[in-house]
C-alpha angles and dihedrals in degrees: 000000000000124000141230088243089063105043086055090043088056116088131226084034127143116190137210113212121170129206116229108192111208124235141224117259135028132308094274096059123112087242094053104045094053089050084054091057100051093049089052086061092050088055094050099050114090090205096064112083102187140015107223109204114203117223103222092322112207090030074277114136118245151147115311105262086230090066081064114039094047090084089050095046090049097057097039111270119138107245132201124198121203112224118188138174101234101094104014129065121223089272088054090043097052091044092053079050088059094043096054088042091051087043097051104259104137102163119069139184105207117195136154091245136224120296109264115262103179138006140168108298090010137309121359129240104248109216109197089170088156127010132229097276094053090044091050089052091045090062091045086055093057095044086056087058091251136136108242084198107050106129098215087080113189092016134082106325131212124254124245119172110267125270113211093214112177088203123204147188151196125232126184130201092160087103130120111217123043103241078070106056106030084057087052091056094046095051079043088069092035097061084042085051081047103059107272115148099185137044131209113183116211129252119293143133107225121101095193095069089041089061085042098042089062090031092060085052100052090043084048099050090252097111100103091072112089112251120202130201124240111225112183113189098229121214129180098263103035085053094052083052090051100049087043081063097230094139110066111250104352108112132199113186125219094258104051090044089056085053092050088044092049090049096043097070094051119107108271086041082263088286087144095057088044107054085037075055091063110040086055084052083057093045091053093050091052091045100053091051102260122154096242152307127280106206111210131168088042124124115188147024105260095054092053088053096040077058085055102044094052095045087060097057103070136093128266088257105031094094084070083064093044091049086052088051093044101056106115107156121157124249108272097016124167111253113174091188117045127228135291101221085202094054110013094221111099139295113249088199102047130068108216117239112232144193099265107254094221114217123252100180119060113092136143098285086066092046089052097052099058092051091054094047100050085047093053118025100033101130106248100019131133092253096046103051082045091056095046092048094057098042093045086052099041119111086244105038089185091053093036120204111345101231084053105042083050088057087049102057093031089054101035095047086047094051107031110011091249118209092202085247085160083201096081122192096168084116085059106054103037086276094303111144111230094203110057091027112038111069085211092029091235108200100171104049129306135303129249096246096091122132115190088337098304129115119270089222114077115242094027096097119206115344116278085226089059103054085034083062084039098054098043085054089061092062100035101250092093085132090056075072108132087345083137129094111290102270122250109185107217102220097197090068093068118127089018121103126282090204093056083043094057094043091047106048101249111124139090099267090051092044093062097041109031142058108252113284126263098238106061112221123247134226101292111239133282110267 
């Protein structure tokens, strides 16, 4: 049987995937036998390459997407799980990576996950304990034979047998402002960087950042990782849903929402101009140059292959008229590259000029904080060696000096609303603090889960990684955004000083490039 590895590995190839959403309850109930016998008919197409199995899509509970794709990877089918951050920690997360590799899932769509929206008893605790770059290197770890978890850290590290994890991720353009989707483009590289060798981009209507979307890849040197396209089969009622911005990340304008509506009132409920929707989705994509087409919001068999079928019936260029149609961009969007007047996708040789996004968030505090943090945590510096020395030398190494450790937690708590993490990476995102002002505490770059550049959970405000990009742009290094390690949070720093942490060489940024340090840190305090 021929794997997903080598399809994408063939040139010249253009592949089918189709998404199979899980449902709540066991295998005997109605849900889920329909959705067994859609994805019957998935495995019996030989048109469909791979079978793609949600994990508790919506932050909604449901049935385990193993349960599922057993059947398909039984009979042959590529499968791909989805794996994502929301419910599991990094130890959870690492053992459900055992158990697909022991069952025979070898391809995996990592992702952070969308935040939880219900739950038995009431909402559920979302977890994020990592985020979808360091899960991603985490699988690259274990396909390297390596043990994610050993605690001599940069050191000699201890052998596992090897996984043989096709890993995969998710990007998004489809953003308004550009501290969104320059972010998106910089975490891109970074799960790349990580070890990603796929990429899915996420649901949206606009051509233009289709075309861009491929085109920034190629300009990046990130070209060489397959890129496929996401194609959502739209309906009346799931658009309005959509435009009404109740799933995280995924946009319908007002004027493509006013088509679905208009469709959706004619006699057959407009199922004909949706699926032809679709196929033309799939056209543009082929015709751009990307690796495939991911069909979600589909149901059964026969409209995946009605898709198929009409897709097939167009000509080599139509697909130049379809991306014209399909342009449905919001006033004021953020383009990085401009139009092309003959095509109406983007330029690959021109930057767009665009109305400046002027910044909202760079103020003294931030000023202040780089100052305070050069003075203080340059290595080498006098600060610095004073502060090691101390805390070396403190009764509690991992607490440091009393007095200090008192001014850190009064300041920080003051300036940022410090959660006592021990483990800082206000230097990371602009000193913006991940814990009391990122709803998933993203360390390495945003979500996905944006809308207008505010953040998709109520009370959160606009995304840290938005006013962070916002804030190094200000200063001109905006591309030095998420150019760091990927960041681990060491969890058993928490409630120790992040200042000790720093001198001695026991936080994350140390860990990775650094051999351990030579004062080994103590219990952290009781809380």
């Amino acid at each position: 049987m021929e794997t997903l590895r080598e399809k994408l590995a063939a040139p010249g190839r253009f592949l089918i995937g189709s998404e199979l959403v899980s449902t709540r309850g066991g295998m005997a109930e109605g849900s889920a036998i329909k959705a067994r016998d859609f994805l019957r008919g998935l495995v019996e197409s030989p048109r469909v390459d791979w079978v793609s199995i949600t994990d508790n899509a919506g932050g909604n509970p449901q049935l385990a997407p193993t349960a599922l794709g057993k059947p398909a990877l039984y009979a042959g089918k590529e499968v791909v799980i989805h794996l994502t951050c929301k419910d599991l920690n990094r130890n959870a997360l690492e053992s459900e990576a055992w158990l697909l590799h022991s069952e025979g899932f070898n391809n995996i769509l990592a992702m952070t996950g969308d935040y939880p929206i219900t739950g038995n008893g009431g909402t559920a605790k979302p977890v994020f304990d990592i985020d979808s770059v360091a899960l991603v290197a985490m699988l690259r770890q274990m396909n390297e034979g390596l043990d994610p978890n050993d605690p001599r850290g940069g050191g000699k590290r201890a052998r596992l047998g090897k996984t043989s994890f096709l890993i995969g991720a998710v990007t998004t353009n489809f953003k308004l402002r550009e501290g969104e989707v320059m972010p998106q483009y910089a975490k891109l590289a970074a799960k790349i960087r990580a070890g990603a060798n796929f990429i899915i981009n996420q649901i949206g209507f606009d051509a233009r950042k289709k075309s861009e979307q491929l085109a920034y890849m190629r300009a990046h040197g990130l070209g060489d990782t397959p890129l496929i396209g996401n194609v959502y089969v739209l309906g009346a009622r799931v658009a309005q849903v959509f435009h009404e911005g109740r799933i995280p990340g995924v946009v319908v304008s007002r004027e493509l929402n006013a088509l679905c509506q208009k469709h959706g009132a004619s006699p057959d409920k407009g199922k004909g101009f949706f699926l032809e929707f679709a196929a033309k989705q799939v056209a543009i994509y082929r015709g751009l140059g990307y690796r495939g087409a991911y069909l979600g919001g589909v149901h059964d068999i026969a409209a995946v292959e009605k898709v198929l079928a009409i897709e097939k019936t167009f000509a080599a260029d139509d697909w130049k008229q379809f991306a014209r149609e399909l342009s449905f961009s919001r006033e004021g969007e953020f383009f990085f590259y401009a139009a092309d007047a003959a095509t109406g996708l983007c330029d690959p040789t021109k930057r767009a000029v665009m109305p400046e996004d002027k910044s909202r968030h760079v103020g003294a505090a931030y000023q202040i904080s780089k100052w305070a943090h050069g003075a203080m945590f340059t290595p080498g510096g006098t600060v610095a060696r004073l502060g090691a020395k101390l805390c070396g030398g403190a009764k509690d190494p991992a607490q440091g000096p009393r007095l200090m450790r008192l001014v850190e937690h009064a300041s920080k708590v003051a300036l940022f609303a410090c959660q006592d993490c021990g483990d800082c990476s206000l230097p990371e995102i602009a000193y913006l603090c991940p814990e009391s002002q990122c709803a998933k505490n993203q360390r390495n770059g945003p979500c996905g889960g944006t809308r207008d550049g505010r953040c998709e959970v109520d009370g959160f405000g606009d995304c840290i990684w938005l006013r962070a990009y916002e804030r190094l742009k200000s200063d001109g290094t905006e591309r030095q955004l998420l150019a760091h390690t990927p960041v681990v949070q060491d969890q058993g720093l928490r409630r120790t000083s992040s200042w000790a942490n720093t001198w001695l060489g026991r936080d994350h940024l140390a860990r990775a490039n650094n051999p351990p340090p030579a004062v080994a840190p103590t219990k952290p305090a009781a809380p």
